[in-house]
Residue frames as qw, qx, qy, qz and C-alpha x, y, z in Angstrom:
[[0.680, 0.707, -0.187, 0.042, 4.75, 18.78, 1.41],
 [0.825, -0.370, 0.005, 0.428, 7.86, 17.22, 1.68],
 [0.339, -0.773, 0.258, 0.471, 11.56, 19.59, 2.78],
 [0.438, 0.824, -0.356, -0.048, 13.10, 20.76, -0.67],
 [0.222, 0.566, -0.785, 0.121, 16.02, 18.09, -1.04],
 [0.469, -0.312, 0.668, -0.486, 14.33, 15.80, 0.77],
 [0.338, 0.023, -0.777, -0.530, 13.32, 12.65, -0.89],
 [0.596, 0.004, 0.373, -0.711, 9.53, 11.02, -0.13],
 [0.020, 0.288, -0.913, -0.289, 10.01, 7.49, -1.26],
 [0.003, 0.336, 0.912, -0.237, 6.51, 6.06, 0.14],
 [0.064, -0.356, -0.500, -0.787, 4.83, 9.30, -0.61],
 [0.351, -0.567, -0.670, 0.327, 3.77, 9.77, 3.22],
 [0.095, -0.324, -0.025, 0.941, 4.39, 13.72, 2.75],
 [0.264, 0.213, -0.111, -0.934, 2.70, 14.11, -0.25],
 [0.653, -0.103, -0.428, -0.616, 0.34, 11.25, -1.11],
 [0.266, -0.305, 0.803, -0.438, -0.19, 9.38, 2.17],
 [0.659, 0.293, 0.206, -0.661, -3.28, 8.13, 1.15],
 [0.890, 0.313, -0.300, -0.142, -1.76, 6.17, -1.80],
 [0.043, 0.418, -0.838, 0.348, 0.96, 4.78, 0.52],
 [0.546, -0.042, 0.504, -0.668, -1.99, 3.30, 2.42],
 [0.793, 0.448, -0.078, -0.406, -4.15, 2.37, -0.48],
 [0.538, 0.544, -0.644, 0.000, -0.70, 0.50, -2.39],
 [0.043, -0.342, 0.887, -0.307, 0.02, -1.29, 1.08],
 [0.575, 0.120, 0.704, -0.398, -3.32, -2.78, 1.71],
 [0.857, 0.321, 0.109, -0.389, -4.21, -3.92, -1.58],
 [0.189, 0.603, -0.763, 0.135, -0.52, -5.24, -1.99],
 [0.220, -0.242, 0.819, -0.471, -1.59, -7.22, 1.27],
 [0.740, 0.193, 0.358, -0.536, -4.59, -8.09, 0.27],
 [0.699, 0.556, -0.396, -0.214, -3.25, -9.99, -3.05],
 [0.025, 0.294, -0.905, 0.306, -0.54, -11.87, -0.61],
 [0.550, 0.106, 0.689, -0.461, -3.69, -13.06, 1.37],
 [0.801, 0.312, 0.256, -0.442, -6.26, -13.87, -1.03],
 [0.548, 0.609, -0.569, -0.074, -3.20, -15.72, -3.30],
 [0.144, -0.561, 0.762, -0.290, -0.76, -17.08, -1.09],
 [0.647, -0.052, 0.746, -0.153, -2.61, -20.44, -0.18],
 [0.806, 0.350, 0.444, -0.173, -3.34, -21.01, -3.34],
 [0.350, 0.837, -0.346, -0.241, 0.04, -20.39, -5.65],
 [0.949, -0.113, -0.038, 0.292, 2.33, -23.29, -5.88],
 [0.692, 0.057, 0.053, 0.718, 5.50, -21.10, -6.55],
 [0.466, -0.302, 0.016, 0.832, 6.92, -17.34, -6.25],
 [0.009, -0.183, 0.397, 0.899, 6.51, -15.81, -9.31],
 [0.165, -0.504, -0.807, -0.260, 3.03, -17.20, -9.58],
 [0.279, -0.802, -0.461, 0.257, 2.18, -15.23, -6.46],
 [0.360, -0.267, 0.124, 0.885, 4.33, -12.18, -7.73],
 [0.135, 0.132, 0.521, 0.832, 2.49, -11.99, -10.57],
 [0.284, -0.734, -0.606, -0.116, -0.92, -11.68, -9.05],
 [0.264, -0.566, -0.220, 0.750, 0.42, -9.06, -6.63],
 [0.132, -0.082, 0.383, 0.911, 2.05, -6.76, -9.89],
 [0.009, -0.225, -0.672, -0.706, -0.66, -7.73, -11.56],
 [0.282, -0.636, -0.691, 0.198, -3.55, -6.78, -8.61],
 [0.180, -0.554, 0.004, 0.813, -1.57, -3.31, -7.95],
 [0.289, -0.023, 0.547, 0.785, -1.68, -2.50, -11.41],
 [0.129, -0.630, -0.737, -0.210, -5.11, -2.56, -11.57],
 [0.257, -0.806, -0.366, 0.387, -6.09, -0.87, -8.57],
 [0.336, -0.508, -0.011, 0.793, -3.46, 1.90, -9.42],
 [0.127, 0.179, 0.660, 0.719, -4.77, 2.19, -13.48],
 [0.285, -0.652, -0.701, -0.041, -8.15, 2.52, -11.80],
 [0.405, -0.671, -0.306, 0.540, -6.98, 5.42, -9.68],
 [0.433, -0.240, 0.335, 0.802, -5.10, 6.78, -12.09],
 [0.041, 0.489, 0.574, 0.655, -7.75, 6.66, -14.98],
 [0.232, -0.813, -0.526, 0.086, -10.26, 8.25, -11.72],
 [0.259, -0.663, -0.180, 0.679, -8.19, 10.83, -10.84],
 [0.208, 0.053, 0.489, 0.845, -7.24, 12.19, -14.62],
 [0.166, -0.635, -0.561, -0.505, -10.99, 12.39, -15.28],
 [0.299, -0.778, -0.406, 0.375, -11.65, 14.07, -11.47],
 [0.386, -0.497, 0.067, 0.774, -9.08, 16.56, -12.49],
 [0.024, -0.092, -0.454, -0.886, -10.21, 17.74, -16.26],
 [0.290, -0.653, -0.699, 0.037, -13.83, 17.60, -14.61],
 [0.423, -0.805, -0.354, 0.218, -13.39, 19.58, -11.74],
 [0.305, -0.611, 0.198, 0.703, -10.43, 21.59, -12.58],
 [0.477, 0.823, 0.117, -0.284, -11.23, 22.04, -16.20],
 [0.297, -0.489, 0.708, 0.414, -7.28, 20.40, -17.14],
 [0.638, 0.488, -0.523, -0.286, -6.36, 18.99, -20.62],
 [0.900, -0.252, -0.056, -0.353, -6.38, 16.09, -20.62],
 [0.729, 0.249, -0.312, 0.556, -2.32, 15.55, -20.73],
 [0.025, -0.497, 0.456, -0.738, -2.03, 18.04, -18.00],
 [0.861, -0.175, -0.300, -0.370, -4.72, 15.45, -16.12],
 [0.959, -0.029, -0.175, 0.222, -2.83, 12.81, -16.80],
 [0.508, 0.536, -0.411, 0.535, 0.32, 14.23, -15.68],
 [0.358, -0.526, 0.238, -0.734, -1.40, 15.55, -12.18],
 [0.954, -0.189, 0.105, -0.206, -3.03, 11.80, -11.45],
 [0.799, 0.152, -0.514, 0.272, 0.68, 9.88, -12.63],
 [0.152, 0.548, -0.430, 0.702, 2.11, 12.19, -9.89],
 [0.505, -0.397, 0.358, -0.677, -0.75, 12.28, -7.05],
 [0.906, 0.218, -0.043, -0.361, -1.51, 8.22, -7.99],
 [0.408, 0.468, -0.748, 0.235, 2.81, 6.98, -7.70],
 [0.379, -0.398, 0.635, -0.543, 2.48, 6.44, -3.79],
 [0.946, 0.019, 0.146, -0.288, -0.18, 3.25, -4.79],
 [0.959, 0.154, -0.234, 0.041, 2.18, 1.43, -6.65],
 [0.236, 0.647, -0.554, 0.469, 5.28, 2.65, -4.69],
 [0.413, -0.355, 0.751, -0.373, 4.45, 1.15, -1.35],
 [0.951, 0.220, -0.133, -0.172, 3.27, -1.85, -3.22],
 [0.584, 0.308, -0.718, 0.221, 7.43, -2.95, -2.79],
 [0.271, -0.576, 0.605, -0.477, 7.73, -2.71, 0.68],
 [0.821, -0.170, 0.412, -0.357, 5.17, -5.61, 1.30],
 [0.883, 0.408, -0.149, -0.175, 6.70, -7.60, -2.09],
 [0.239, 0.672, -0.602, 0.360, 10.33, -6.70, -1.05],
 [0.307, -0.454, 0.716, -0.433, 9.64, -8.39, 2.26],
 [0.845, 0.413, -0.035, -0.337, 7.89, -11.31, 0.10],
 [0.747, 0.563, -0.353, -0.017, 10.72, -11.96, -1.80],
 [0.093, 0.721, -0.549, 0.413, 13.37, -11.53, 0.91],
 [0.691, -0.243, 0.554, -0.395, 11.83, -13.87, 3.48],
 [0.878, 0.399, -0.135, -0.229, 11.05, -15.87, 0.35],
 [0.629, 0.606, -0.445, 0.196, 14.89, -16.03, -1.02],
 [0.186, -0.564, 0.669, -0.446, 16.48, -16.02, 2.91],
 [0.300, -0.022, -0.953, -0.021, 14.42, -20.03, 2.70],
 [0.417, 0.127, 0.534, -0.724, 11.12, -19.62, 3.85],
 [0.085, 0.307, 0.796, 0.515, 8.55, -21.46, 1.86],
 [0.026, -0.481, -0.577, -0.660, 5.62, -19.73, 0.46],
 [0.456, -0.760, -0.426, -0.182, 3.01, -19.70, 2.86],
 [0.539, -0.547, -0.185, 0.613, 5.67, -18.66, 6.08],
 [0.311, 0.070, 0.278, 0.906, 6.97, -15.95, 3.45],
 [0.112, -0.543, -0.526, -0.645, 3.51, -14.59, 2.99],
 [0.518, -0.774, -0.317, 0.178, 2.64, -14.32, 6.77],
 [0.565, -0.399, -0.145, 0.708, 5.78, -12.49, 6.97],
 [0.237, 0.244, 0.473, 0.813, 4.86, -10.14, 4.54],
 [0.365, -0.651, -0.602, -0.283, 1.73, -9.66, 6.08],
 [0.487, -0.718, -0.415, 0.275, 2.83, -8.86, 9.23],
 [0.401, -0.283, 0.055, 0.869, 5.19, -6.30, 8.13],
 [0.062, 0.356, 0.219, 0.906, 2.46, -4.49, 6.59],
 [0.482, -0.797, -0.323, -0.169, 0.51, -4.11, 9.27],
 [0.518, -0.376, -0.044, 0.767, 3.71, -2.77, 10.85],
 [0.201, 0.100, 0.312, 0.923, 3.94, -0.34, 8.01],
 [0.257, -0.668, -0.439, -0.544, -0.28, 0.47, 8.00],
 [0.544, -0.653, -0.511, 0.130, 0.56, 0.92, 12.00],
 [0.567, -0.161, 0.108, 0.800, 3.16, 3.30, 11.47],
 [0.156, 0.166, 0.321, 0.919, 1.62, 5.14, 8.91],
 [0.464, -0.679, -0.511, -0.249, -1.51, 5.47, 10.74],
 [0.550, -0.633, -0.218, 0.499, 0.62, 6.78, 14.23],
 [0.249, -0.132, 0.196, 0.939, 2.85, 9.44, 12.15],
 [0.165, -0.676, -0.447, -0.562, -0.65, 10.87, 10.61],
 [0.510, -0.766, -0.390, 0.031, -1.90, 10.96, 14.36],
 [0.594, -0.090, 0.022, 0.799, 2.13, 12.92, 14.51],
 [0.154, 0.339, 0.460, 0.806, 1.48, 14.78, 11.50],
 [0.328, -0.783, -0.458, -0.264, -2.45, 16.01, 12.84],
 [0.003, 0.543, -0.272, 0.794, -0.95, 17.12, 16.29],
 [0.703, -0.478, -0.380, -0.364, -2.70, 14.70, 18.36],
 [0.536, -0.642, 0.450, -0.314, -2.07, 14.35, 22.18],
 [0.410, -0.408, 0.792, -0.197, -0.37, 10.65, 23.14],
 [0.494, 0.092, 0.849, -0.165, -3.05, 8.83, 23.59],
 [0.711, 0.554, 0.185, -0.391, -4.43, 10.06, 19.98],
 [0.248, 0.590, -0.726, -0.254, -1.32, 8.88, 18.20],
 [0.332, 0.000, 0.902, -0.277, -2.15, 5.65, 19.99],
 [0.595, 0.373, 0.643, -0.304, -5.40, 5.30, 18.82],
 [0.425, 0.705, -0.397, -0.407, -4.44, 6.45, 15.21],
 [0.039, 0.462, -0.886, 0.026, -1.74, 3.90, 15.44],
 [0.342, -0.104, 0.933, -0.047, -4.50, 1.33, 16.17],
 [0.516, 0.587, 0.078, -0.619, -6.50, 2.42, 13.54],
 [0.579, 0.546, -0.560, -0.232, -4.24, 1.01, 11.06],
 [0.010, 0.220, -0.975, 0.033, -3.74, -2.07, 12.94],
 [0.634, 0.397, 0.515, -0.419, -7.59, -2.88, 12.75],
 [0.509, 0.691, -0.264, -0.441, -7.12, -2.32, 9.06],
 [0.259, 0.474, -0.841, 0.035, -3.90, -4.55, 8.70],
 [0.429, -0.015, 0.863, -0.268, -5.80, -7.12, 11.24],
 [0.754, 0.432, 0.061, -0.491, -8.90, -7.02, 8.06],
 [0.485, 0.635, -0.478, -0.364, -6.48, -8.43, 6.06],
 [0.032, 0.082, -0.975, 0.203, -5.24, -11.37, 8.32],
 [0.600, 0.344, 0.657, -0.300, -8.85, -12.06, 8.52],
 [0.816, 0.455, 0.057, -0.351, -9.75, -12.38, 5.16],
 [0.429, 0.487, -0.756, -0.084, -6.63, -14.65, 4.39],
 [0.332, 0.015, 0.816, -0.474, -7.48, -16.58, 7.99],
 [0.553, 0.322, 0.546, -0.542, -11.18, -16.64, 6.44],
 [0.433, 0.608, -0.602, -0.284, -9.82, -17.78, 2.85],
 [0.305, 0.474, -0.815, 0.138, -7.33, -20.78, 3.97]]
């Protein structure tokens, strides 16, 4: 849980999981788009509109897991899943932000998307090494944590590689 005062923008304290989730299907919309948008906001809108999904989907799973298994109303549910269920669409900017930025700084499309890519496999390699942090692991298990999420982040450059 994250330090009273402390803010948890990505949701790596308390919902690591949808940090993850939000970054690779974020990435995965860049790839499986990207060759085939002609313009920005084309390929924005698939992203928004790819998260959204996925994150309604989570959202709608977790509300029902929670008046299921915990026996919540359903507005107390929903209130539990908007909360545990942010982190998906929150780390959804990082990879758009670096989209847009590469985008607007005069890259064209496709060069903008690789870059986007590769900074979330930065970010899935990160958040994969601070788990292995977080757990208590020795060195070399932070290491292999750390390349855990770059196998993950490398799926994605293959299925845009095996796309294009």
């Amino acid at each position: 849980m994250a330090e009273p005062g402390r803010r948890d923008l990505l949701g790596l304290v308390r919902g690591g999981e949808g940090a993850i989730t939000g970054t690779v299907v974020c990435s995965a919309a860049i790839a499986y788009s990207a060759g085939s948008k002609e313009s920005i906001a084309q390929l924005g809108a698939v992203i928004l509109g790819t998260v959204a999904v996925y994150w309604i989907a989570h959202l709608h799973a977790v509300t029902i897991g929670s008046s299921l298994t915990h026996h919540h109303h359903p507005l107390q549910a929903l209130r539990h899943a908007l909360v545990e269920t942010a982190p998906i669409a929150g780390a959804s900017i990082v990879p758009l932000g670096v989209l847009l930025v590469s985008y607007l700084l005069g890259a064209d499309l496709k060069t903008a998307a690789w870059v986007a890519l590769i900074a979330s496999i930065a970010l899935l390699t990160t958040y994969s090494y601070l788990a292995g942090v977080r757990g208590g692991l020795d060195t070399w298990g932070r290491i292999g944590s750390a390349v855990a999420g770059l196998c993950l982040g490398l799926l994605v450059v293959a299925l845009k590689v095996g796309l294009h």
